[in-house]
C-alpha positions in Angstrom: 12.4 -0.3 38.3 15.2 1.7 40.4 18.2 0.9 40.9 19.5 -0.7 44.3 20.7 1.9 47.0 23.3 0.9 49.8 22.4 3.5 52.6 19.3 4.7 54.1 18.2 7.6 52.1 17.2 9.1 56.2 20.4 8.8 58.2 23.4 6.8 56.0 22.8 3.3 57.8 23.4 0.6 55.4 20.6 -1.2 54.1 20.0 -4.9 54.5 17.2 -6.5 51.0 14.6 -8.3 53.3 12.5 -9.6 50.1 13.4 -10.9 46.3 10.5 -11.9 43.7 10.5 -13.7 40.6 9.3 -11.6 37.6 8.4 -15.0 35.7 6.8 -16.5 38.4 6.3 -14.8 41.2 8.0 -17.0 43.9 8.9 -14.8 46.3 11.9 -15.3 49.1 12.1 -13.0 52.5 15.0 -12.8 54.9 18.3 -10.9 55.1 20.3 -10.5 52.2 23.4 -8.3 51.4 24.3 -6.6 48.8 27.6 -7.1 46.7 30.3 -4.6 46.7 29.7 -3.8 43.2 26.1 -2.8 44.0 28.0 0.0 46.2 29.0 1.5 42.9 27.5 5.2 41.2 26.1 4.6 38.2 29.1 6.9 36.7 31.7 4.6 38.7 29.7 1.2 37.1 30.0 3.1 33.3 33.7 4.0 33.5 34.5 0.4 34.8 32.6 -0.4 31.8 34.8 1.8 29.6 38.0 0.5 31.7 37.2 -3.0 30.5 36.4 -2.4 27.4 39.9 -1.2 27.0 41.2 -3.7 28.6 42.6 -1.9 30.8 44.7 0.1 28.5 44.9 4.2 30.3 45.9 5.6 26.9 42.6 3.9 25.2 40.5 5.1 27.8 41.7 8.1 28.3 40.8 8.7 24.5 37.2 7.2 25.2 36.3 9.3 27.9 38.1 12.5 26.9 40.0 12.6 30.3 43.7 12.7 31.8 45.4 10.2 33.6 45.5 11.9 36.3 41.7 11.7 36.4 41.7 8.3 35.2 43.8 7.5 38.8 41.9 9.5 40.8 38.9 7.6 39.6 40.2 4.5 39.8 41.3 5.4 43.4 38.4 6.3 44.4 36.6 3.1 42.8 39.3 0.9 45.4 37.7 2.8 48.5 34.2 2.5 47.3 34.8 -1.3 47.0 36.9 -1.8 50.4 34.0 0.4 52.6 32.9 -1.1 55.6 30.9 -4.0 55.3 32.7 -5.5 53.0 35.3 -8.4 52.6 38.3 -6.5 52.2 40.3 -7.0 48.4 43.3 -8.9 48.7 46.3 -6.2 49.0 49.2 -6.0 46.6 51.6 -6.9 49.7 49.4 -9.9 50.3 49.6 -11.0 46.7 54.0 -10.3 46.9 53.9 -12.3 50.6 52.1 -15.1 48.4 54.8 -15.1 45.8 57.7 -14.9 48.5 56.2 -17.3 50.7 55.9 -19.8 47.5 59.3 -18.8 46.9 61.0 -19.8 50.3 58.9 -22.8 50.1 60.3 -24.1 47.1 63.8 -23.1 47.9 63.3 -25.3 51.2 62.0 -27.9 49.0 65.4 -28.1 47.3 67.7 -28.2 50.3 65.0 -31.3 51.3 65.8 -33.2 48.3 69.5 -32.6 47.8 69.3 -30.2 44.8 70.8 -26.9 47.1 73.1 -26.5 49.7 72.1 -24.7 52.9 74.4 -21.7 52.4 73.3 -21.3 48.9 69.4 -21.5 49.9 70.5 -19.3 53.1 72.0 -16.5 50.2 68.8 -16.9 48.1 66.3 -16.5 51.0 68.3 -13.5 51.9 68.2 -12.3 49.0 71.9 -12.3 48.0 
């Protein structure tokens, strides 16, 4: 068995799986189904994820695993993000969207106290700010 492929092998236009079959018992299913972002991945990008992991994300451990620098270790990582965030794909949640979470929670909460008594408004007004 091969392993899945993203693009046409022809011209680069992303394939869509039209069939699926059981092994066991042979039920077979037929429309359009799309492939997960992971499936995107190079068998070398899928084996040093693997590595990454196993680490626990630790660059100093995995840069002793693989033999490589951090520097490559970014780059790979880097390059990992964009193969996951192609086209096609439902974008990862961004590092600014994860901080606009926690601020957002944040100013809620702060709103929450000057709702039930526990903060004045010009000290919720200097913590919103910042100050």
């Amino acid at each position: 068995m091969i392993n899945l492929f993203h693009q046409c092998p022809a011209c680069g236009s992303p394939l869509i799986i039209t069939e699926c079959q059981c092994p066991a018992c042979k039920l077979q299913l037929r429309g359009e189904f799309q492939l997960d972002r992971f499936s995107r991945l190079t068998n070398d990008q899928l084996a040093f994820i693997r590595v990454f992991l196993s680490a626990r994300g630790n660059l100093t451990e995995t840069e002793k695993i693989l033999g490589i620098s951090y520097p490559t270790i970014r780059n790979k990582l880097e390059e990992i993000n964009a193969a996951l965030e192609q086209k096609g794909n439902i974008p990862l949640q961004t590092a600014s969207a994860v901080s606009g979470n926690a601020i957002e929670n944040e100013r809620q909460s702060v709103l929450q106290k000057v709702a039930q008594g526990q903060l004045s408004a010009a000290e919720a007004l200097r913590q919103l700010q910042g100050k």
